[in-house]
N, C-alpha and C positions, 0 to 999 in steps of 0.2 A: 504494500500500500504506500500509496505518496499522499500529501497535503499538501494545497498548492495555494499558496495566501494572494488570492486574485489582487486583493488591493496594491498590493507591494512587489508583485512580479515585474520582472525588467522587459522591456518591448526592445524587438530590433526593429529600425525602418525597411520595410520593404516595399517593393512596385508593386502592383496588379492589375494589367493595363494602366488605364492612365492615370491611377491614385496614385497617391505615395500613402501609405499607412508605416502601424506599427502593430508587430504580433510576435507570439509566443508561442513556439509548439509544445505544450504540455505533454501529450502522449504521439507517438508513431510507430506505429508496427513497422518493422525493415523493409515490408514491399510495400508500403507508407499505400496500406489498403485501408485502413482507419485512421482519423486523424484528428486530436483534441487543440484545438487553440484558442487563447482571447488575441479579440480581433477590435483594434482601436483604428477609425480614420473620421478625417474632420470635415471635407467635403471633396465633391467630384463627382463621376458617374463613369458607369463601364457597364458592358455587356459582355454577359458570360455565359458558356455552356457547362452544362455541371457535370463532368463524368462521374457523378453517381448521385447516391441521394446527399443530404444535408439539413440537420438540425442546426437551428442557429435559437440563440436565447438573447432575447436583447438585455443588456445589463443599465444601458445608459443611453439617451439620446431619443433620435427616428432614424429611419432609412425609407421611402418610396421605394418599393421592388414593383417594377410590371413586369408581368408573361409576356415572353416576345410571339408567340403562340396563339394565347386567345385575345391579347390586350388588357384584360386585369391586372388594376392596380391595387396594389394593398400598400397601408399606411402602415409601418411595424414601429414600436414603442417599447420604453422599458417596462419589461414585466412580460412582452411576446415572446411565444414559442413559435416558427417558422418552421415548416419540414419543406422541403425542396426535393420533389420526385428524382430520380434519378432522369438525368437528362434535359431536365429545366434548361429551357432559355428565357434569363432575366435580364432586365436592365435597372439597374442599381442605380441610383442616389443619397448621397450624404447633403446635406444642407447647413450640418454644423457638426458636434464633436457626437460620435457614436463608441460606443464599446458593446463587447458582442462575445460568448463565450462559442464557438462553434463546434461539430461534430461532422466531418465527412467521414460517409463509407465509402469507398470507390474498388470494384473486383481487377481493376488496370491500375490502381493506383493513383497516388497525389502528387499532380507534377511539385516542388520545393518550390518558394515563391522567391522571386526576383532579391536581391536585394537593391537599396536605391541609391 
């Protein structure tokens, strides 16, 4: 067992498309098929395809995600639990500071995020 003092965890900045955030990989399996991270960025927007599913939990802030799919937009907040089907195509927005505790499964795996 680990305990992971969310408040006081170190962020590296990383890219993701055209954000710059900051994140933490808590857990990674070695074919980085499952993946735990808090996930902080303050504004921008990107479109992404999710090679698998994804829980996200908002810790702090908003985020605007629409389906690039059907067009639905959902408003997510602190205190939302998000799951993302596998294969979701979203388009993301930040508007100000966001923090995010996330969970991917992916059966191909988690490409490593850019650094910035």
């Amino acid at each position: 067992m680990k305990l992971f003092p969310l408040p006081h965890l170190p962020l590296t900045d990383v890219r993701f498309h055209d954000v710059v955030a900051r994140s933490n990989e808590l857990v990674a399996r070695p074919d980085r098929s499952l993946i735990v991270e808090l996930w902080e960025a303050t504004e921008g927007t990107f479109e992404h395809e999710l090679p698998g599913e994804e829980v996200l939990y908002c810790l702090e802030g908003e985020e605007h995600v629409e389906d690039l799919s059907t067009g639905e937009v959902l408003l997510v907040s602190a205190g939302d639990l998000l799951h993302y089907p596998m294969g979701s195509r979203v388009r993301v927005t930040y508007t100000g500071h966001f923090r995010a505790l996330i969970m991917q499964v992916a059966p191909t795996g988690v490409e490593p995020l850019e650094p910035a």
